[in-house]
VMD Tcl script that draws the C-alpha trace (Angstrom):
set ca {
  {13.46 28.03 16.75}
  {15.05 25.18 18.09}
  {17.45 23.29 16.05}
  {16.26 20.12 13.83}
  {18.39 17.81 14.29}
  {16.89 14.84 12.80}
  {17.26 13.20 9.17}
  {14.01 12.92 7.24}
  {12.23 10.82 3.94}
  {9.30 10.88 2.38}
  {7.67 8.45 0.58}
  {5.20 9.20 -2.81}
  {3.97 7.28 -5.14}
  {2.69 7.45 -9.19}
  {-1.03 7.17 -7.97}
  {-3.22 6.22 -5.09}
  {-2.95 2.36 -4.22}
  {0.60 2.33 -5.49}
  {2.28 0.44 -2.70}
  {3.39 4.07 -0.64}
  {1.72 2.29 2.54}
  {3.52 -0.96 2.10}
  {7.08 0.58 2.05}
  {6.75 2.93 4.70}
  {5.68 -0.19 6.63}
  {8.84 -2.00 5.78}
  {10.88 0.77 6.65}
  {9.85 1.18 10.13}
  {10.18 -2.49 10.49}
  {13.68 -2.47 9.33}
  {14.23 0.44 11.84}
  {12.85 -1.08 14.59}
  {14.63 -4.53 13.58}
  {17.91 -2.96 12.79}
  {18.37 0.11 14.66}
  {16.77 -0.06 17.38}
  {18.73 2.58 19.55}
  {17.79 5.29 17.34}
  {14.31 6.67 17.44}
  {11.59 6.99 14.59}
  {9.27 9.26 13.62}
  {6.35 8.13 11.19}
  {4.20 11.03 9.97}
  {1.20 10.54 7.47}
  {0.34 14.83 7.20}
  {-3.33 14.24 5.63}
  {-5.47 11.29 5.68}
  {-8.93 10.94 3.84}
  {-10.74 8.56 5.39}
  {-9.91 5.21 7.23}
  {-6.85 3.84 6.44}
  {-3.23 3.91 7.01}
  {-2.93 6.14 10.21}
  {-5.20 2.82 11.94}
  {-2.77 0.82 10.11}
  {0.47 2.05 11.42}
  {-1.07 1.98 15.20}
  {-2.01 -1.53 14.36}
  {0.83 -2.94 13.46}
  {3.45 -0.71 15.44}
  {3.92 0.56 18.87}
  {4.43 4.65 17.69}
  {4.84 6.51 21.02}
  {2.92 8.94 19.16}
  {0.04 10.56 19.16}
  {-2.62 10.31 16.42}
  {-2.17 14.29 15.98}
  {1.70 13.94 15.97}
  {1.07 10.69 13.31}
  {-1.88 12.53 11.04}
  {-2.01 16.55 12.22}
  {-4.84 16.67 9.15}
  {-7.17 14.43 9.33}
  {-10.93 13.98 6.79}
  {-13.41 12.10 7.12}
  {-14.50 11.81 3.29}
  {-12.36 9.53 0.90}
  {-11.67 12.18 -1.35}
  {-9.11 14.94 -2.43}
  {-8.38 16.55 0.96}
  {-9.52 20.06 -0.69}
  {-12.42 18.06 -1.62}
  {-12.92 17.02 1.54}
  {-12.29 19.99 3.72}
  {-14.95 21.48 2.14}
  {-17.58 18.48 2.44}
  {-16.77 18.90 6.25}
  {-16.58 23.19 5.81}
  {-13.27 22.80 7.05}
  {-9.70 24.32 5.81}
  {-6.63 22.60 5.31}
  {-3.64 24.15 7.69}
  {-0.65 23.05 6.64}
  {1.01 25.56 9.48}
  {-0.19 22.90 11.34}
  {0.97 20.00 9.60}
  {4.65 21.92 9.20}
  {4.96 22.95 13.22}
  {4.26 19.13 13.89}
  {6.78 18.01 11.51}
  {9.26 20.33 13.06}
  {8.55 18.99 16.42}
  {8.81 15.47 15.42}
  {12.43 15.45 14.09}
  {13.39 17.42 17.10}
  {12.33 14.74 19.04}
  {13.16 11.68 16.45}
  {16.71 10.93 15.36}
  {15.00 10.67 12.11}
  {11.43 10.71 10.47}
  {9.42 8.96 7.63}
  {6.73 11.10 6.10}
  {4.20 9.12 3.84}
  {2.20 11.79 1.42}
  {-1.03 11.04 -0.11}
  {-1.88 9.63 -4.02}
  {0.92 10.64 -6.25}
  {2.88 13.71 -6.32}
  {0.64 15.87 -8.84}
  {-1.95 14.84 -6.02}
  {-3.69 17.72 -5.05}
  {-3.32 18.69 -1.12}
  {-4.98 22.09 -1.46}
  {-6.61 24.20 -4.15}
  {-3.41 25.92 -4.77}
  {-0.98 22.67 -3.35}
  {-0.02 19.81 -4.64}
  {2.26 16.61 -3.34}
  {5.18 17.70 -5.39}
  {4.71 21.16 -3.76}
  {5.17 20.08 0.33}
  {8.10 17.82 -0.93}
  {10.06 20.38 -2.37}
  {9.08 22.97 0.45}
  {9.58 20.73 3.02}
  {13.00 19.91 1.70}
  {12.22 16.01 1.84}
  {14.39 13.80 0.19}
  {11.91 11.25 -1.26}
  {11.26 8.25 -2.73}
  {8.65 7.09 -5.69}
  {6.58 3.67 -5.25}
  {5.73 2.34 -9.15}
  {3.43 -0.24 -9.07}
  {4.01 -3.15 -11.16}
  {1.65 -2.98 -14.26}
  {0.96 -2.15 -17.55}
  {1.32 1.39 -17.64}
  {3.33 1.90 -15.09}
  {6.59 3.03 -17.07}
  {4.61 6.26 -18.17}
  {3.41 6.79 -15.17}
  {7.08 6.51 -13.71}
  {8.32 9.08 -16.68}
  {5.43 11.35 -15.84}
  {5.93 11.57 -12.29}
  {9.78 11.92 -12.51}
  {9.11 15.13 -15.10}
  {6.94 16.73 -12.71}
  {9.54 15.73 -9.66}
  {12.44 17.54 -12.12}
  {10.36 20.25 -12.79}
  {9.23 20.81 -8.62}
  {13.00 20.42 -7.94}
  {11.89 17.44 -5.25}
  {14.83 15.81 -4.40}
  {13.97 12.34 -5.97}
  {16.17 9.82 -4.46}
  {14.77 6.50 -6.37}
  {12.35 4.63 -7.57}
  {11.05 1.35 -5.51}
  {9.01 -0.76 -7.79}
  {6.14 -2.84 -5.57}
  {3.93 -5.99 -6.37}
  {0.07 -4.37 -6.14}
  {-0.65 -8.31 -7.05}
  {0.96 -11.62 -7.33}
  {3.67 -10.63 -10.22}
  {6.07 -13.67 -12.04}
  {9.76 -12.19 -12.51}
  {8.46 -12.10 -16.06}
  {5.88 -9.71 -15.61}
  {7.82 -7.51 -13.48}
  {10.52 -7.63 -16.34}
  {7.76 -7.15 -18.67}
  {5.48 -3.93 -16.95}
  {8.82 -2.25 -15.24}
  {12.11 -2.91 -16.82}
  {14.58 -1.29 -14.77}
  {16.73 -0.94 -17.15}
  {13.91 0.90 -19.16}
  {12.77 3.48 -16.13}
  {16.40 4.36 -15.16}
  {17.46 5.42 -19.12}
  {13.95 7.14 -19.20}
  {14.14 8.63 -16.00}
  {17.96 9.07 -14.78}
  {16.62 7.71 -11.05}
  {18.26 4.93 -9.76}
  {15.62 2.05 -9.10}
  {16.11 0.60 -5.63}
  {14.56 -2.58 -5.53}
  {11.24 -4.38 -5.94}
  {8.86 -5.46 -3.33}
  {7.10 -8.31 -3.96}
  {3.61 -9.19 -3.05}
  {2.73 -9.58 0.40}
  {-0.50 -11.54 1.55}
  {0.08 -10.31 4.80}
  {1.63 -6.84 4.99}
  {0.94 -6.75 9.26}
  {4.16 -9.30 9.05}
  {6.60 -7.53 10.44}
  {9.76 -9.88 10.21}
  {8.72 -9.93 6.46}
  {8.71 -6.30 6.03}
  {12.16 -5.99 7.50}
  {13.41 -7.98 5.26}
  {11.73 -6.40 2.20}
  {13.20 -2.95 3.39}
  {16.56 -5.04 3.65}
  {16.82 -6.28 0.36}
  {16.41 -2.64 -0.93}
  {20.05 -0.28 -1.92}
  {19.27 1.38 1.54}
  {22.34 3.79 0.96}
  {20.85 5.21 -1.87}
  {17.52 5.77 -0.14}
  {18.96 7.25 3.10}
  {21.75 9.48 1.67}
}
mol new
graphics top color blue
foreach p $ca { graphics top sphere $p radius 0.5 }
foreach p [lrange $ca 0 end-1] q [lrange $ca 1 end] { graphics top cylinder $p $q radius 0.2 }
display resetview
């Protein structure tokens, strides 16, 4: 097997609509803005549906294919075991792995964005947490900011402890126009850290147009990067 050279991160979130999309987004734009003599790797390993692998060809210029981007890839919007077996299909994550592999032998490093949150199921036997701590992927968790989102935060940390994923931080995000007041309000970070023990990286706000690029960048660049990358 051929050596991997390449660093890697993976981004999960609390739930489905959490803001995962939005940060990966700002992370490739800060790549491409700030280092742009390294190469990236983006890799979204199951998709349900339309959505963010038409996205990321939208807004970037990948060099990739759509396998290398989305090597699993449903047509229902539903739980991918749910889905593979609307379609009478199986989920091969052999697959998804041995493009992963090839990816960050080819990228100097690679972001992986998982699907819904990481109790989200992947297979009947799989869930999010699962491929994380398999896959040895340092990752990060998108909170939205709302009411509820604290438990949600303590809830997803537990089962991140409990996987052994190697939880780097927490990266709150505006779902919705948020005051600093209600982002004080729904997720303290003073709160989430003592509750959690993960450091909380930043806060992105909301963004009417997340294909802005230069915005993104700068999003990603307001964030404790060194913390995130490791």
């Amino acid at each position: 097997m051929a050596e991997i050279r390449s660093h890697a991160l993976s981004i999960a979130g609390t739930d489905t609509d959490a803001g995962k999309t939005v940060l990966t987004a700002a992370l490739v734009a800060y790549w491409r803005k700030y280092r742009p003599d390294r190469s990236l790797g983006l890799m979204k390993p199951l998709q349900s549906g339309t959505g963010d692998r038409e996205f990321f060809t939208e807004v970037f210029d990948l060099d990739q294919s759509p396998e290398s981007i989305t090597p699993q890839y449903l047509q229902a919007p539903l739980a991918p075991p749910l889905a593979a077996e609307k379609e009478g299909r199986t989920i091969d994550l052999a697959v998804v792995w041995r493009e992963l592999q090839h990816l960050r032998q080819q990228r100097d490093f690679c972001l992986v964005e998982f699907l819904g949150g990481l109790g989200s199921p992947v297979t009947r036997e799989l869930t999010v947490a699962d491929l994380a701590r398999d896959w040895r992927l340092p990752t990060l968790l998108v909170v939205p900011v709302k009411l509820g989102s604290i438990s949600h935060a303590v809830a997803n940390v537990a089962l991140a402890r409990q996987m052994k994923v190697d939880l780097r931080g927490i990266v709150l995000n505006c779902v919705e126009p948020r005051t600093e007041e209600d982002i004080a309000k729904w997720t303290p970070k003073d709160l989430i850290e003592s509750l959690t023990q993960v450091p909380v990286l930043g806060c992105i706000p909301y963004l009417e147009n997340v294909k802005d690029t230069e915005k993104l960048a700068a999003i990603a660049a307001s964030l404790d990067l060194e913390t995130m990358w490791g």
